[in-house]
Backbone as CSV, one residue per row, in Angstrom:
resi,resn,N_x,N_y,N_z,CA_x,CA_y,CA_z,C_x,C_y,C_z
1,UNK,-13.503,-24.840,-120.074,-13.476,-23.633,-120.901,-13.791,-24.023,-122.335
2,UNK,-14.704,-23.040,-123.086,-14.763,-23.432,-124.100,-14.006,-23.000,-125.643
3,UNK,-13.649,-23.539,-126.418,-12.395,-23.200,-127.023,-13.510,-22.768,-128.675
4,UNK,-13.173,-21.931,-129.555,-13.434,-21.767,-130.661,-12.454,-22.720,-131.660
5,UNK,-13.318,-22.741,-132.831,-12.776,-24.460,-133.842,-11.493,-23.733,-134.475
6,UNK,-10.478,-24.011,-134.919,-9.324,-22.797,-135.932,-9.487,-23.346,-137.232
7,UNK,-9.937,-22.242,-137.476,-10.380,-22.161,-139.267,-9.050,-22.732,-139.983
8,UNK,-8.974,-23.513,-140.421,-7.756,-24.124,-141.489,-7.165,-22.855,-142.184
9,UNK,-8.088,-21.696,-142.196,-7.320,-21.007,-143.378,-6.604,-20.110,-142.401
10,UNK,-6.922,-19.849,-141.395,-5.959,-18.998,-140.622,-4.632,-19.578,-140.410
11,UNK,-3.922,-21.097,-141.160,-3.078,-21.131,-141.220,-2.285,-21.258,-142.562
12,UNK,-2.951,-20.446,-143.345,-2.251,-20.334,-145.026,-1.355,-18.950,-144.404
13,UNK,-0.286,-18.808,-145.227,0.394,-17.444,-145.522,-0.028,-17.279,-146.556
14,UNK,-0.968,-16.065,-146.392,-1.422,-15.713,-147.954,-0.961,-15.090,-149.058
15,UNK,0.598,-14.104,-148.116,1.492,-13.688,-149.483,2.292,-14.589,-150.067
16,UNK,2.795,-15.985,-149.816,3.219,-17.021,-150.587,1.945,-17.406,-151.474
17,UNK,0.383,-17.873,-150.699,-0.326,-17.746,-151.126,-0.651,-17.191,-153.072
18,UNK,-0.702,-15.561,-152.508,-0.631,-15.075,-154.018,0.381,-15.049,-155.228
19,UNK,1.673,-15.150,-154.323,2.601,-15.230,-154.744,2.736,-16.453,-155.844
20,UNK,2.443,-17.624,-155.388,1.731,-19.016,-156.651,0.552,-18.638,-157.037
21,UNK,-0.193,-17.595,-157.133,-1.265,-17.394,-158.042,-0.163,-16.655,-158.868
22,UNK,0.443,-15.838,-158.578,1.090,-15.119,-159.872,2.038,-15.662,-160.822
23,UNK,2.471,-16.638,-160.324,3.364,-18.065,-161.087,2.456,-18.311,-161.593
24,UNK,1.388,-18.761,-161.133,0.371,-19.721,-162.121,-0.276,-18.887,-163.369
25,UNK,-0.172,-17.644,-163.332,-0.815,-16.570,-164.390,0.253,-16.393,-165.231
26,UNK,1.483,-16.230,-164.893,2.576,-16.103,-165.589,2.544,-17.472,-166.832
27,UNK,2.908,-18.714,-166.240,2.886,-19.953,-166.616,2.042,-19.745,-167.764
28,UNK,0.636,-19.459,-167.562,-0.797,-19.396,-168.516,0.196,-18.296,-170.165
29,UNK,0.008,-17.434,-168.917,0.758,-16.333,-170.001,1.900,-16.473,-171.162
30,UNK,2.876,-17.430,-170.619,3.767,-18.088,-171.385,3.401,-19.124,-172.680
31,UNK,2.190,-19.316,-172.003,1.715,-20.597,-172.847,1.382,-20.533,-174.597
32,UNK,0.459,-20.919,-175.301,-0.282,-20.660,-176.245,-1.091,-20.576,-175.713
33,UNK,-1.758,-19.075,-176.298,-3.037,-18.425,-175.253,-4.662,-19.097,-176.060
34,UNK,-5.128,-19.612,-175.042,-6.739,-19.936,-175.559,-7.303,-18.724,-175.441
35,UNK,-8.739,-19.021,-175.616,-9.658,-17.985,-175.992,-10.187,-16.712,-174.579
36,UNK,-9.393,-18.065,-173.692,-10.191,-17.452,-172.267,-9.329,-16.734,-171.828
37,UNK,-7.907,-16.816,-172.165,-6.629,-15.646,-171.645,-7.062,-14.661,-172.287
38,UNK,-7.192,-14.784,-173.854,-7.400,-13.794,-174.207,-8.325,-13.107,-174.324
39,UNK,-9.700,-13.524,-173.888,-10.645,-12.361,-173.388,-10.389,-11.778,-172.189
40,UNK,-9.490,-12.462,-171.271,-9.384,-11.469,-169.594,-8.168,-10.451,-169.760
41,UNK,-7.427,-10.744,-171.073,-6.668,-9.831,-171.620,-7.367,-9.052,-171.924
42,UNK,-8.165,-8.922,-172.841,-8.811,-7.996,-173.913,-9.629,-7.225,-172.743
43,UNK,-10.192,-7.617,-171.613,-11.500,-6.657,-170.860,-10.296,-6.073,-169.993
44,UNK,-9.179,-6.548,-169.377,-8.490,-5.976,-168.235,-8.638,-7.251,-167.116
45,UNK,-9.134,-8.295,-167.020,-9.373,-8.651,-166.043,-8.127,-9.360,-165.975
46,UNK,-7.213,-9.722,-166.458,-6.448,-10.500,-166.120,-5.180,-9.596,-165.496
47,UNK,-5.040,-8.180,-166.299,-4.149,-7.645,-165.151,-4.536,-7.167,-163.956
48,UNK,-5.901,-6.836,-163.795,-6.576,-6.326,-162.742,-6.734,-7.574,-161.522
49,UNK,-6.784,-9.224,-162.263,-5.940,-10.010,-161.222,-5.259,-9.927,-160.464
50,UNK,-4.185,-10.284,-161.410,-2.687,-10.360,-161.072,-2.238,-8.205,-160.351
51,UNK,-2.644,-7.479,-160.203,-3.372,-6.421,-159.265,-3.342,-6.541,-157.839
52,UNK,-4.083,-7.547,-157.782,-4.976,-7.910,-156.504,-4.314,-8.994,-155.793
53,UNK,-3.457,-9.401,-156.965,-1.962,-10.247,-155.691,-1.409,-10.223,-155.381
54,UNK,-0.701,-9.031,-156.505,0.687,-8.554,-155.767,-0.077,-7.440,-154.377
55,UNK,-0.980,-7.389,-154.171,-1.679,-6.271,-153.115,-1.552,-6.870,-152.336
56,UNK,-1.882,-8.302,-152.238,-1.717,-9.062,-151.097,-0.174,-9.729,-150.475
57,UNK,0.593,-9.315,-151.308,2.214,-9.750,-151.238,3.074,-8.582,-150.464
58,UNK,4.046,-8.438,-149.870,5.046,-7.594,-149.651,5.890,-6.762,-150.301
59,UNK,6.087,-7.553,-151.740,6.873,-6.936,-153.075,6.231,-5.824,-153.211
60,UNK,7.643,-4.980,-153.767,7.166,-3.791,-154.636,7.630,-4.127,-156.009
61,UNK,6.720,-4.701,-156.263,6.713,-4.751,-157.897,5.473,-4.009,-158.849
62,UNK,5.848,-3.011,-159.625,4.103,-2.573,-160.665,4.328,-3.412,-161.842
63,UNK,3.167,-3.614,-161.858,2.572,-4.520,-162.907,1.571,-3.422,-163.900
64,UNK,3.000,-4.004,-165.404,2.765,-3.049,-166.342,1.232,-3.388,-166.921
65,UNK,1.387,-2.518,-167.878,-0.467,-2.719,-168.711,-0.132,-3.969,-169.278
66,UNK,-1.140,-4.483,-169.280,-1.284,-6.615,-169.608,-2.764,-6.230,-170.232
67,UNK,-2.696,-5.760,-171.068,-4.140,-5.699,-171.938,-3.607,-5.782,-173.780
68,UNK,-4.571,-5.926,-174.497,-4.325,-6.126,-175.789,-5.609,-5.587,-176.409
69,UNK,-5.396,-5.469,-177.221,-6.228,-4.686,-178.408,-6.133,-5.600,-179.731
70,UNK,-5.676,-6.776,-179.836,-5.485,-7.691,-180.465,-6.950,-8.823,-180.384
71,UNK,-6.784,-8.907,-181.727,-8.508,-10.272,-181.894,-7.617,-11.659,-181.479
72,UNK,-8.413,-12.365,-181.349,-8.145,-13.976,-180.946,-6.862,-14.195,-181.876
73,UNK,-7.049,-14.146,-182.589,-6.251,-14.657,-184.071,-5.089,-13.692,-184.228
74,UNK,-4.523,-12.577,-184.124,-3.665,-11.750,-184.045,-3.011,-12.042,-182.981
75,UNK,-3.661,-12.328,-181.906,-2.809,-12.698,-180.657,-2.058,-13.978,-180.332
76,UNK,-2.750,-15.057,-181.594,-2.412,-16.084,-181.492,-1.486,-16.076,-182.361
77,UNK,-1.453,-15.395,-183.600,-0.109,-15.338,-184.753,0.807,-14.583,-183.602
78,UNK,0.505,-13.227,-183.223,2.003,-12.989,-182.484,2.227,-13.937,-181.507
79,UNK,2.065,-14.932,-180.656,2.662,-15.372,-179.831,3.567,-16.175,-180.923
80,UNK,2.851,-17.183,-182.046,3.613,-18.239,-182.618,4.798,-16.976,-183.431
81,UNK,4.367,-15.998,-183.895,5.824,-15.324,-184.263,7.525,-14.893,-183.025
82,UNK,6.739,-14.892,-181.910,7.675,-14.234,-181.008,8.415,-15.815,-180.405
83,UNK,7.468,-16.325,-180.319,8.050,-17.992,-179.188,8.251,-19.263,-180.057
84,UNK,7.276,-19.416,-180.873,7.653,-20.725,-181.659,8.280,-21.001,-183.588
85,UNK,7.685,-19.800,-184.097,8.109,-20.175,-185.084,9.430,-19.426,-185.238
86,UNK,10.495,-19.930,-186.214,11.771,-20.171,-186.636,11.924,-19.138,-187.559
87,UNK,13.062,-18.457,-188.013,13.144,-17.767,-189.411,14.427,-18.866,-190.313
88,UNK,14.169,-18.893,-191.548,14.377,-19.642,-192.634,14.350,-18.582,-193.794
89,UNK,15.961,-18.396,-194.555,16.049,-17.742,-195.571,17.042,-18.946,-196.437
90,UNK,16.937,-18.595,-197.782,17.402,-19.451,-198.360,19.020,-18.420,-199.146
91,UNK,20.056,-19.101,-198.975,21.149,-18.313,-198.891,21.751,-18.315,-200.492
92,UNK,20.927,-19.721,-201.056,21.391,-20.186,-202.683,20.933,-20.628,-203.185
93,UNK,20.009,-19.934,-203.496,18.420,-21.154,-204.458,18.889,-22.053,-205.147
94,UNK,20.290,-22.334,-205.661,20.937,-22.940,-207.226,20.960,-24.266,-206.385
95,UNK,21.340,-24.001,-205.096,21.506,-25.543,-204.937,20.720,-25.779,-203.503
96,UNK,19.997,-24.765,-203.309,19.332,-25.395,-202.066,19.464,-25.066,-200.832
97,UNK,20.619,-24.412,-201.073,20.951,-23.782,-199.359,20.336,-23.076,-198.377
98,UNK,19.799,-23.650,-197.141,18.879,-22.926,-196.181,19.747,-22.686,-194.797
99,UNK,19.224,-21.159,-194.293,19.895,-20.522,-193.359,18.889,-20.526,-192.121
100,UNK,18.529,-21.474,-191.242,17.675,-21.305,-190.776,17.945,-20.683,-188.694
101,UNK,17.305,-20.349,-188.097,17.042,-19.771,-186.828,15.657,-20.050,-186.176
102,UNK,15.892,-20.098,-184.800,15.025,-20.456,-183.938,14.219,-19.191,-183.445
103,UNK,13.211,-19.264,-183.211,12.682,-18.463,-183.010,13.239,-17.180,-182.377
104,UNK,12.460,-16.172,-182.197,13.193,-14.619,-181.968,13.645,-14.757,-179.951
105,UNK,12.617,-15.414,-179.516,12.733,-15.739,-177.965,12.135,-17.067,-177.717
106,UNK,12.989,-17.911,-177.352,13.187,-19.014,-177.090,12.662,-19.319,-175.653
107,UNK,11.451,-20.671,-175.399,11.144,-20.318,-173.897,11.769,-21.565,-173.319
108,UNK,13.314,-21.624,-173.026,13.826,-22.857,-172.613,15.099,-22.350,-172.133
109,UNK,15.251,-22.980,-170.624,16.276,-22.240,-170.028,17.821,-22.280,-170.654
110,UNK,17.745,-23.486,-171.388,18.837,-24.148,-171.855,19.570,-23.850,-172.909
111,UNK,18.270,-22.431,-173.850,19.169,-21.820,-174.583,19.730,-20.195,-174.125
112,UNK,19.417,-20.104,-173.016,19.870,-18.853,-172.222,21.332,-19.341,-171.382
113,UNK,21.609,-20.833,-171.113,22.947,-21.238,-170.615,23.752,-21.615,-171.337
114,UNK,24.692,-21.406,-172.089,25.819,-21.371,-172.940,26.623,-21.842,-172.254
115,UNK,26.966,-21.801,-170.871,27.862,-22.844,-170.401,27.518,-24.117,-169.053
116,UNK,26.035,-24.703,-169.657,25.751,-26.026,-169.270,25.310,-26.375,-170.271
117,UNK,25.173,-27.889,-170.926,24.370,-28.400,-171.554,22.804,-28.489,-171.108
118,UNK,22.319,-29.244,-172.475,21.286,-29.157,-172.292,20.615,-30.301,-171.521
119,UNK,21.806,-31.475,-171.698,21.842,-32.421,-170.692,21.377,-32.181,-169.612
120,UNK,22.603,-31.648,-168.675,22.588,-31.300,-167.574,21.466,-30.280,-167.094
121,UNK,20.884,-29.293,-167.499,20.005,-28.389,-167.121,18.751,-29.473,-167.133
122,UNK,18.452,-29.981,-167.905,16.989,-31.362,-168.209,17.011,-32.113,-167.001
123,UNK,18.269,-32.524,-167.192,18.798,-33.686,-165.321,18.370,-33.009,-164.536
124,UNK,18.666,-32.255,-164.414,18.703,-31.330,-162.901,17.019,-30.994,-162.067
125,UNK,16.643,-30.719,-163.601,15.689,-30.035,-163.583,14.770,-31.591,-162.898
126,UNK,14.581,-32.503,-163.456,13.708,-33.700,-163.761,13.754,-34.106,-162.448
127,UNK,15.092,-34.166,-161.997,15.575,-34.603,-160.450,14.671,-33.822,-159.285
128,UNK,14.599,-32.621,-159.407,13.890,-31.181,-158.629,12.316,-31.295,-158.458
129,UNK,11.517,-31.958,-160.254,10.451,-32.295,-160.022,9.955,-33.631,-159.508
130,UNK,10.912,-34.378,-159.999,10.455,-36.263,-159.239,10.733,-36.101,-157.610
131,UNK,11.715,-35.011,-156.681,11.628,-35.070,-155.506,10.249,-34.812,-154.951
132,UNK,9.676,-34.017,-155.786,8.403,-33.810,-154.807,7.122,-34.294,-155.949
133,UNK,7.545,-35.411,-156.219,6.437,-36.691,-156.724,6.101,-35.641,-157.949
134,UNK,6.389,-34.515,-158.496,6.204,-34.073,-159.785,6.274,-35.046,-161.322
135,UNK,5.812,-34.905,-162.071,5.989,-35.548,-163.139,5.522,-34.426,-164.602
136,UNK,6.272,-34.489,-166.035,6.053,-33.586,-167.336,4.455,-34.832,-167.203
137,UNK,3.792,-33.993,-167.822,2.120,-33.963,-168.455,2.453,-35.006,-169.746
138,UNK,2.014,-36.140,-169.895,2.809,-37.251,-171.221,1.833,-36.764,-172.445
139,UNK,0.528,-35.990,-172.502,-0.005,-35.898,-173.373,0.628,-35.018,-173.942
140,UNK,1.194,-33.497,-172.961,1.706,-32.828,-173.652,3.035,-32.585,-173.328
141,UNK,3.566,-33.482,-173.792,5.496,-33.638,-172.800,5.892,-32.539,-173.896
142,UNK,6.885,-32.009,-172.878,8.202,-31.184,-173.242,9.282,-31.323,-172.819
143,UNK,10.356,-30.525,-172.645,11.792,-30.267,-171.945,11.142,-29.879,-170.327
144,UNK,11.966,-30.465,-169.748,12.048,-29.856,-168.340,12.138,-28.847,-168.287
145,UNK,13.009,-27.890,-168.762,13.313,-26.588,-168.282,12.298,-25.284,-169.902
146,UNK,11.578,-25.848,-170.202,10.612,-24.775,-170.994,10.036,-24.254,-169.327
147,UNK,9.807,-22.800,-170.125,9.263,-21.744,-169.003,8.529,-21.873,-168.525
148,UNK,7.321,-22.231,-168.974,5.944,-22.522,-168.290,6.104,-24.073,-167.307
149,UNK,6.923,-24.826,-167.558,6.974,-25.600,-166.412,7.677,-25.608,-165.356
150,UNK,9.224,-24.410,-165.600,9.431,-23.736,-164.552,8.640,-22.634,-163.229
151,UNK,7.822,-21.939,-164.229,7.079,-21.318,-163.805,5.959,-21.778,-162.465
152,UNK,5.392,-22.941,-163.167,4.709,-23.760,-162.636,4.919,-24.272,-161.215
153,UNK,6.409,-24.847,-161.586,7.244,-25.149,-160.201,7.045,-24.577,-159.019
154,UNK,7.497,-23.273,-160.002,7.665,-21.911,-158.578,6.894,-21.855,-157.943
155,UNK,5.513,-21.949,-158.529,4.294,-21.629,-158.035,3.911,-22.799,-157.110
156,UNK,3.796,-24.002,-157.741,3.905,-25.032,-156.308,4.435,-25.189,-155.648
157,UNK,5.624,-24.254,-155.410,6.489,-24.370,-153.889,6.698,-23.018,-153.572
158,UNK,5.707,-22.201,-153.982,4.988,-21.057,-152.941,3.682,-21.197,-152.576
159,UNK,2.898,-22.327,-152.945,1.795,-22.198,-152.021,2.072,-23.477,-151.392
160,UNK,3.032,-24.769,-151.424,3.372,-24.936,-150.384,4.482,-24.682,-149.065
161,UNK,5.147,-23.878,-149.459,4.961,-22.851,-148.751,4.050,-22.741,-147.645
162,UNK,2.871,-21.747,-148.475,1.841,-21.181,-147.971,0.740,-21.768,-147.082
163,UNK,1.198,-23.398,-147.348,0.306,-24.337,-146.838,0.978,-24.858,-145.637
164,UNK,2.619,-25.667,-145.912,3.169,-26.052,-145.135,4.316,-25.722,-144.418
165,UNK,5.060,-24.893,-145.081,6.550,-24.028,-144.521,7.401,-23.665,-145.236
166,UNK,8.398,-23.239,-143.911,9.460,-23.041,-144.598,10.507,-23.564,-145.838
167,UNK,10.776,-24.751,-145.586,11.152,-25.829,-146.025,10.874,-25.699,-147.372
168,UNK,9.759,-25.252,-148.076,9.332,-25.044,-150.067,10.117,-23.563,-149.902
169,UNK,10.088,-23.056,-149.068,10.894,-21.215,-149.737,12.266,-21.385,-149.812
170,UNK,12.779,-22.473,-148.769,14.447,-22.659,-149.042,14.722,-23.143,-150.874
171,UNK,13.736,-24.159,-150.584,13.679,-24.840,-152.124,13.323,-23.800,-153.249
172,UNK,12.267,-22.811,-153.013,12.537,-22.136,-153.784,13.401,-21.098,-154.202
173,UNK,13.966,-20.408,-153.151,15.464,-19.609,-153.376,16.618,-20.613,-154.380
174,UNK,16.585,-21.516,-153.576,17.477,-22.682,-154.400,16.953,-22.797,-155.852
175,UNK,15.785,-23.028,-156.269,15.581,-22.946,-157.756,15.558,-21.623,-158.279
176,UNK,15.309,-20.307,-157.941,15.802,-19.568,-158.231,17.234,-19.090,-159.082
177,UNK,17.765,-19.879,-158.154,19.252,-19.028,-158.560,20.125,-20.420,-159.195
178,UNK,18.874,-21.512,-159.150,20.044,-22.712,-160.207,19.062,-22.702,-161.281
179,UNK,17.768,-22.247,-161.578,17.576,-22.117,-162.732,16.222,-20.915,-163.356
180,UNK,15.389,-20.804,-162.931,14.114,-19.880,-162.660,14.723,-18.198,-163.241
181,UNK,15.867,-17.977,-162.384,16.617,-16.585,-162.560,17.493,-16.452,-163.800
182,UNK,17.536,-17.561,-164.360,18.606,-17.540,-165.802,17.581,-17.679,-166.866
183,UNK,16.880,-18.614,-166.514,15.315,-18.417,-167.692,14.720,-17.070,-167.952
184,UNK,14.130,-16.232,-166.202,13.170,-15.486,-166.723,14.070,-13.936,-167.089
185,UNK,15.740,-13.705,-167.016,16.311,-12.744,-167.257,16.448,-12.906,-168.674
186,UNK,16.291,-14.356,-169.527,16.762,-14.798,-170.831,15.593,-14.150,-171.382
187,UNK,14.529,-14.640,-171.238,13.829,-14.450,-171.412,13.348,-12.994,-171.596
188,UNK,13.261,-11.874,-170.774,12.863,-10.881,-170.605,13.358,-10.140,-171.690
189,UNK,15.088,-10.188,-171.369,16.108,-9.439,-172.739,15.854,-9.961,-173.623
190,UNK,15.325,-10.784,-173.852,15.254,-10.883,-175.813,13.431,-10.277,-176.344
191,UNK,13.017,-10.348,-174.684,11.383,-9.966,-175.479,11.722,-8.035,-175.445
192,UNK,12.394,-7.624,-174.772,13.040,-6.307,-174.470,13.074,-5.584,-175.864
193,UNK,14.116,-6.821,-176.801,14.890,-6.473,-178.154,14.126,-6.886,-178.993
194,UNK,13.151,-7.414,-178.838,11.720,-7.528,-179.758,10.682,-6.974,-180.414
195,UNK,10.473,-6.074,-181.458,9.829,-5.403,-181.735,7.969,-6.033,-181.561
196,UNK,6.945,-5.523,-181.530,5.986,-5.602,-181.954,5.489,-6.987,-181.069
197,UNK,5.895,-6.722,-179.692,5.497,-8.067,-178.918,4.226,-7.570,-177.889
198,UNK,3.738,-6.272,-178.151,2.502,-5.787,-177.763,2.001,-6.606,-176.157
199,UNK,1.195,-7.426,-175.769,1.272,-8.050,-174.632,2.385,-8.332,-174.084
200,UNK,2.916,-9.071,-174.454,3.817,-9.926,-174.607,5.487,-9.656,-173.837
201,UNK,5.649,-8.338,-174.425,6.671,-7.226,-173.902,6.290,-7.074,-172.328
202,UNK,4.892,-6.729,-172.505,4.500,-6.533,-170.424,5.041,-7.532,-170.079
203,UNK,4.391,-8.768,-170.583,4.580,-10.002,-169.757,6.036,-10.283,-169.112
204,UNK,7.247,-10.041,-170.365,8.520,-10.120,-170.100,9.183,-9.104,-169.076
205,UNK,8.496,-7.973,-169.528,8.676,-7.341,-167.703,8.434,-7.178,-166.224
206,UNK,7.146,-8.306,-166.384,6.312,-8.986,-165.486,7.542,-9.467,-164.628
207,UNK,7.529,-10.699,-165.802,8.447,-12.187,-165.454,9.560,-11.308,-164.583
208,UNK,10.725,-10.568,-165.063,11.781,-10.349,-164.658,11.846,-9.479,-162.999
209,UNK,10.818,-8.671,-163.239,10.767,-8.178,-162.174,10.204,-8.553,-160.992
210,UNK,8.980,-9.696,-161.313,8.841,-10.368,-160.200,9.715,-11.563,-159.690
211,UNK,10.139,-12.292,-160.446,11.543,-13.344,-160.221,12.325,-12.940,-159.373
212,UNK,12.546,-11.668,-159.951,14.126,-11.218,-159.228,13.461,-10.711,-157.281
213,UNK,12.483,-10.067,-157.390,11.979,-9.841,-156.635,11.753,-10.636,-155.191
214,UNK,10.842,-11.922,-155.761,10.584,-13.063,-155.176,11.960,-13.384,-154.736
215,UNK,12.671,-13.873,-155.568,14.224,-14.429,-155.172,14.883,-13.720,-153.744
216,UNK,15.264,-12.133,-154.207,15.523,-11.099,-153.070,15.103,-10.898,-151.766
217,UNK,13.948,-11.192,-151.960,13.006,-11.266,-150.370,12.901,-12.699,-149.742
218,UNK,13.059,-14.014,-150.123,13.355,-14.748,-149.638,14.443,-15.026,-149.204
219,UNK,15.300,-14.608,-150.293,17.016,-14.351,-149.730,17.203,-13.484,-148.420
220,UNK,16.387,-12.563,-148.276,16.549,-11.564,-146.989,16.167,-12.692,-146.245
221,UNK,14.984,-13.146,-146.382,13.839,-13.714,-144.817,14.991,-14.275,-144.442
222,UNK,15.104,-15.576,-145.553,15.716,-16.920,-144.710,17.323,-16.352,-144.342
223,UNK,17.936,-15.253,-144.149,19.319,-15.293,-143.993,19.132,-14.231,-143.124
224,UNK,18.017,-13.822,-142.574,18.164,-13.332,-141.702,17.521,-14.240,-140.102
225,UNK,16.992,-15.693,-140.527,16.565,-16.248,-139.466,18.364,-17.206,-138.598
């Protein structure tokens, strides 16, 4: 008898699949935006993406307007106003006194946990990526637990997942709810209480609602097998 060849891809799950494309857009999104986010911002194409994945997913999540009306340079001052730069007032010119603060939204899980250090959240975190031969980028090292490399995470253990099993969705429920779910709720509420975060605001409602989302439906699958 003669047998037909099985296409490799007929064994992806393609809603884990999209599901790490939308981590991976998120991640981008978090980032400092180059020129190329922000033209698929500026035409629509980048929410009209991220569109076309959650279509392919199970979630009911809508995905708010992710467009801007912002030039290269406007988009690039608001991100450094909302995520990186600090406010600094001076409380006593006579002798010098400075009152300074961290930025308005902070993208690090560690200042959303008030009762772990920052120790411990970094450990944890570092431990989670060296299990699966992960390693921080040395050109451009950061903290373990900044958003975009959480993000990142997620996303590589939903498309493997998508590639190999079950086994990455347990792991990812598990990062979920020890760290992914305390970031992107931190996160969301302070871009919430943020005035004038134009993209930026979507994005944070992006993040929260798909997190929680993702989290919920894996929590169903696997506790109901």
């Amino acid at each position: 008898m003669a047998t037909t060849p099985t296409d490799p891809m007929d064994d992806i799950d393609e809603d884990a699949a999209a599901r790490g494309a939308v981590y991976a857009t998120l991640a981008k999104a978090f980032e400092y935006p180059e020129e190329s986010f922000h033209g698929a911002a500026a035409d629509g194409t980048l929410e009209a993406d991220l569109r076309a994945c959650f279509d392919r997913t199970s979630l009911d999540v809508s995905v708010p307007s992710l467009t801007t009306d912002d030039d290269y340079e406007t988009l690039a001052a608001r991100y450094n106003d909302i995520f990186e730069l600090g406010y600094s007032e001076y409380t006593d010119r006579t002798d010098g006194s400075l009152e300074s603060e961290g930025p308005p939204v902070p993208l690090y899980e560690s200042k959303y946990r008030p009762d772990h250090s920052w120790n411990d959240v970094n450990l944890d975190l570092s431990r989670a990526y060296s299990h699966y031969g992960l390693e921080i980028d040395q050109e451009e090292r950061d903290n373990h637990d900044a958003l975009t490399y959480e993000l990142e995470f997620a996303g590589y253990l939903a498309r493997r997942e998508a590639a190999v099993g079950e086994d990455a969705a347990i792991a990812r429920l598990d990062f979920h709810d020890r760290h992914l779910g305390h970031a992107a709720a931190g996160v969301a509420d302070r871009l919430a209480d943020e005035p004038g975060t134009d993209i930026y605001g979507g994005f944070g409602e992006l993040l929260e609602a798909f997190v929680r989302a993702d989290r919920n439906d894996l929590a169903t699958r696997l506790e109901d097998q």
